[in-house]
C-alpha positions in Angstrom: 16.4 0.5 21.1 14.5 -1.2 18.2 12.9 -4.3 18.1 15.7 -6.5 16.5 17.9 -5.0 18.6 15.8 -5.8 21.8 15.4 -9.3 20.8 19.1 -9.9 19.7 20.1 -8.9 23.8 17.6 -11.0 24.8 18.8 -14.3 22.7 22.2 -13.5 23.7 21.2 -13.7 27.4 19.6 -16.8 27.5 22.5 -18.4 25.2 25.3 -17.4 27.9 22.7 -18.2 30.6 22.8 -21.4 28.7 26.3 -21.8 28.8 26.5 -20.5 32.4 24.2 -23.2 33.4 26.6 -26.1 31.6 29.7 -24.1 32.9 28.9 -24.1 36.4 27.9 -27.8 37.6 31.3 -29.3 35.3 34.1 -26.6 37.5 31.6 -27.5 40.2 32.9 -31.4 39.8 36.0 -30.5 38.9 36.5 -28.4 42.0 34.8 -30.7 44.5 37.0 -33.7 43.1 40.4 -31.2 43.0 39.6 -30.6 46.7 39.6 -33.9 47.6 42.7 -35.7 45.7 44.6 -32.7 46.4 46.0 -34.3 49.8 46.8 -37.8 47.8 48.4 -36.7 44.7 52.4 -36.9 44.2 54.5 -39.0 42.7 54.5 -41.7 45.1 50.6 -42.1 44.1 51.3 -41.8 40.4 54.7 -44.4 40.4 54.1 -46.8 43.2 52.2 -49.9 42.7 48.9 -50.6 44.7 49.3 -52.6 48.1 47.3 -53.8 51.4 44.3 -54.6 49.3 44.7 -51.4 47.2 44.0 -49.4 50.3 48.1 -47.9 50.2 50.5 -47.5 47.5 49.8 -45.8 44.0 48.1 -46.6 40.7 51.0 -46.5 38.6 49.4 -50.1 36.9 46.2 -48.9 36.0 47.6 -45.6 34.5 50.4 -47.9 32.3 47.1 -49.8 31.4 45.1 -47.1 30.2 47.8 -45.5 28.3 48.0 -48.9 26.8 44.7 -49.5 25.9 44.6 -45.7 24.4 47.3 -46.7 22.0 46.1 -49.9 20.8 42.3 -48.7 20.2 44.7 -45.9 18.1 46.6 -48.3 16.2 43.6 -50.2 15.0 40.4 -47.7 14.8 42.3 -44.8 13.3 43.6 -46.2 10.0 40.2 -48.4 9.5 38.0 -45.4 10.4 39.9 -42.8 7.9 40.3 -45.1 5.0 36.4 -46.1 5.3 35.2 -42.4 6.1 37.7 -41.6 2.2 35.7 -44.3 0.8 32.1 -43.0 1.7 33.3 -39.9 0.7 35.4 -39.8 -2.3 34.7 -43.4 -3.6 31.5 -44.8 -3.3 28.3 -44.0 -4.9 25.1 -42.5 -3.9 22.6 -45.1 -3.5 20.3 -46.5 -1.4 23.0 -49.2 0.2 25.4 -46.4 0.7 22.9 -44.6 2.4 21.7 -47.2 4.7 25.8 -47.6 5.7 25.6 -43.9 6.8 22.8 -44.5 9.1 23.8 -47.5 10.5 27.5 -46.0 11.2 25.4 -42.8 12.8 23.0 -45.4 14.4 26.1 -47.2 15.8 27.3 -44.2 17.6 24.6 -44.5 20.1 24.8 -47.8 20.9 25.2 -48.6 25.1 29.1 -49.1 25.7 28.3 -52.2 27.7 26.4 -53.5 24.4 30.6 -53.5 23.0 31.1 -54.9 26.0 30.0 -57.8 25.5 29.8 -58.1 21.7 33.7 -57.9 22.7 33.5 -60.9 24.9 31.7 -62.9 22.6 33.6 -62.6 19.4 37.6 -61.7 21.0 37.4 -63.4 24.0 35.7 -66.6 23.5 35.0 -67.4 19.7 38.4 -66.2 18.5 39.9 -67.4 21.9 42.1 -64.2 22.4 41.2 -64.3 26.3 40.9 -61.4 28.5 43.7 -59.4 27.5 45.1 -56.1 26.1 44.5 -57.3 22.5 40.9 -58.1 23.2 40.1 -55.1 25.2 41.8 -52.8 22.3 39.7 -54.0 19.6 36.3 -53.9 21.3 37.7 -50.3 21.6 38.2 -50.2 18.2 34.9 -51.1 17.2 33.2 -49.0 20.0 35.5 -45.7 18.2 34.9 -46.3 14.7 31.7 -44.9 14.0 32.6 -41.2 15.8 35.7 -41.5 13.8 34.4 -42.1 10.9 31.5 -39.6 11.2 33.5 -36.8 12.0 36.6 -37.9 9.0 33.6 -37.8 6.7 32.0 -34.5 8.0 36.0 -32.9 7.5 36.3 -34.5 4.3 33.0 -32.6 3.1 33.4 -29.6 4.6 36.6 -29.2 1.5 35.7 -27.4 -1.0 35.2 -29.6 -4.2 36.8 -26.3 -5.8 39.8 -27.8 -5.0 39.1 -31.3 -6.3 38.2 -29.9 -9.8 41.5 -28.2 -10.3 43.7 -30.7 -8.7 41.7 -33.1 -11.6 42.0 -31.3 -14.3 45.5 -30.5 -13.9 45.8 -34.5 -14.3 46.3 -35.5 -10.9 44.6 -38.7 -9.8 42.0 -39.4 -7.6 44.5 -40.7 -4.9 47.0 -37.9 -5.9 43.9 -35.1 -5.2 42.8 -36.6 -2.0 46.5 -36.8 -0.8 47.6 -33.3 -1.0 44.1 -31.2 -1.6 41.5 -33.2 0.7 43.2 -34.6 3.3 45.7 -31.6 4.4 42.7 -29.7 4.8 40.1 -31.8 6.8 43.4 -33.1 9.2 41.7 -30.5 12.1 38.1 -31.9 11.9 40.1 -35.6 11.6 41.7 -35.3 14.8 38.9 -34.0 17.1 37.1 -36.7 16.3 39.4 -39.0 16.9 40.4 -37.4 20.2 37.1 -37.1 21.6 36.7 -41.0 20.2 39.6 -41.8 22.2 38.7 -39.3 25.2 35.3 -41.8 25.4 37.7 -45.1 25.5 40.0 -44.0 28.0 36.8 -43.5 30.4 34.5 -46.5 29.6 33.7 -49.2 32.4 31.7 -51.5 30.4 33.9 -52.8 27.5 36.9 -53.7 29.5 35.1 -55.2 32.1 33.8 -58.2 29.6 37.5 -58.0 27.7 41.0 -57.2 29.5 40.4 -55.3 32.9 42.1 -57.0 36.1 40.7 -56.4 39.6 44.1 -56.4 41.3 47.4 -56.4 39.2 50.2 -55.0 41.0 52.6 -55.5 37.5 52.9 -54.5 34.5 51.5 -56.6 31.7 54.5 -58.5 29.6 52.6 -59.4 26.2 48.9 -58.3 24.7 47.3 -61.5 25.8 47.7 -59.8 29.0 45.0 -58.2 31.2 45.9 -55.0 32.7 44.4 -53.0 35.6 42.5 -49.5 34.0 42.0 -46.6 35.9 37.9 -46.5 35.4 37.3 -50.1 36.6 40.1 -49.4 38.7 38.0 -46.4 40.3 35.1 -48.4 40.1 36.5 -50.6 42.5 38.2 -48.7 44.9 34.5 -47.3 44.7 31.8 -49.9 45.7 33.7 -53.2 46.0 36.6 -53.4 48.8 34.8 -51.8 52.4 36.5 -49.5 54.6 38.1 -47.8 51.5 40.0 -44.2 52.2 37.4 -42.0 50.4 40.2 -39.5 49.0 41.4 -42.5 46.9 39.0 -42.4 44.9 38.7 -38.7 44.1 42.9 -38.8 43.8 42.1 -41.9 41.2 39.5 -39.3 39.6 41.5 -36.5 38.9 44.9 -38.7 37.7 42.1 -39.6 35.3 40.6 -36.3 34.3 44.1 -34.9 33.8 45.0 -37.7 31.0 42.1 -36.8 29.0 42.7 -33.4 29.7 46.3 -33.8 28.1 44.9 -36.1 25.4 42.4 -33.0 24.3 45.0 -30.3 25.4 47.1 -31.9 22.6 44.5 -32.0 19.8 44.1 -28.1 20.2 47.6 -27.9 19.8 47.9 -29.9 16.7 44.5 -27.9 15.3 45.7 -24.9 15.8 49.2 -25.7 13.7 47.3 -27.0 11.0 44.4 -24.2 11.0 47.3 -21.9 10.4 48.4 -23.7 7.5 44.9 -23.4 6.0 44.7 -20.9 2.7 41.0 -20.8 2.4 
């Protein structure tokens, strides 16, 4: 054995060390929580409402809620954080205020969720007087979303060739006609893992719906968005540390009803990557 080849074994075996070493402690979790919920779960859990002080019944609220709260952060980040990310892209030009946007956007991603939390409260709640509600809670949502949207709609937006720009131009398309069907079609895989993994991060913060729409107890469903609706993470922080003598499997059942949503939210972003992968000619 040569020295490349000797060194190319040992790179390999501390990279899947390296992965070995992320593996391990997240099935590790996974198991531990599985284990625990595995005596709670069933449909009576999943559909009932919570009662005796949220010590009985189910979390069928705080799911309804979440799903909600998914769909409105969807509604309003998605089409703001693609149109802007086409704009930095395809539209605006390179200079030193476009540049400073890029970094702040980047800058933004790492911001503290419970910072959102209550910029949220400030502006939704009390200067624009929505109240604590679904429409409050979905925009701070929004806001908290938009930079890893738009990040990763610009990164899938550059990784097109401009190969294909050129021709759809000089065949006399437009600019809106070339980014419709030569740009777009093409970056839609990188578009939606952002955006999942955007909306994988909402469905599990604490912080911004505490300040904005999350109920402690709420055994209905909400009837307009000026509602507040019970979530599953502040409804797992609850059940957690603030009502005593709390059945411990609760929480770990309220844990892995949790895990499995954004599991299904990311189970069907492969899914739609994979069909549009396939249509992919380059």
């Amino acid at each position: 054995m040569n020295l490349a080849k000797l060194r190319e074994k040992i790179a390999f075996t501390i990279l899947g060390l390296s992965t070995l070493f992320v593996i391990l402690p997240i099935f590790a979790i996974v198991f531990y929580i599985v284990k625990n919920a595995i005596g709670v779960i069933s449909w009576d859990f999943i559909l009932d409402i919570p009662r005796n002080g949220m010590r009985e019944g189910g979390i069928y609220p705080a799911i309804v809620g979440t799903i909600y709260l998914v769909l409105g952060t969807i509604l309003f980040s998605l089409p703001l954080g693609i149109m802007a990310a086409i704009y930095l892209v395809e539209y605006a030009n390179d200079n030193f205020f476009t540049k400073l946007v890029k970094v702040s956007i980047v800058n933004l991603s790492g911001i503290p969720s419970i910072v959102y939390g209550l910029f949220g409260m400030a502006l939704f709640v009390i200067f624009l007087k929505f109240g604590t509600s679904i429409l409050s809670g979905c925009l701070t949502l929004s806001i908290m979303s938009l930079p890893l949207i738009i990040t990763a709609t610009k990164e899938a937006l550059d990784a097109v060739p401009f190969s294909f720009r050129e021709i759809s131009l000089s065949l006399g398309a437009t600019k809106w006609q070339t980014i419709r069907y030569c740009v777009l079609p093409y970056a839609l895989p990188g578009i939606l893992t952002g955006t999942v993994l955007s909306l994988s991060r909402s469905a599990g913060e604490t912080a911004p719906i505490l300040f904005t729409v999350a109920a402690f107890y709420l055994p209905r469903l909400p009837r307009s968005i000026f509602d507040q609706v019970m979530a599953l993470p502040y409804h797992l922080y609850v059940i957690s540390t603030q009502i005593p003598n709390m059945p411990l499997r609760l929480s770990f059942a309220t844990a892995f009803v949790l895990i499995v949503l954004v599991f299904l939210m990311n189970l069907v972003n492969v899914i739609l990557r994979i069909q549009f992968r396939k249509k992919k000619q380059w």
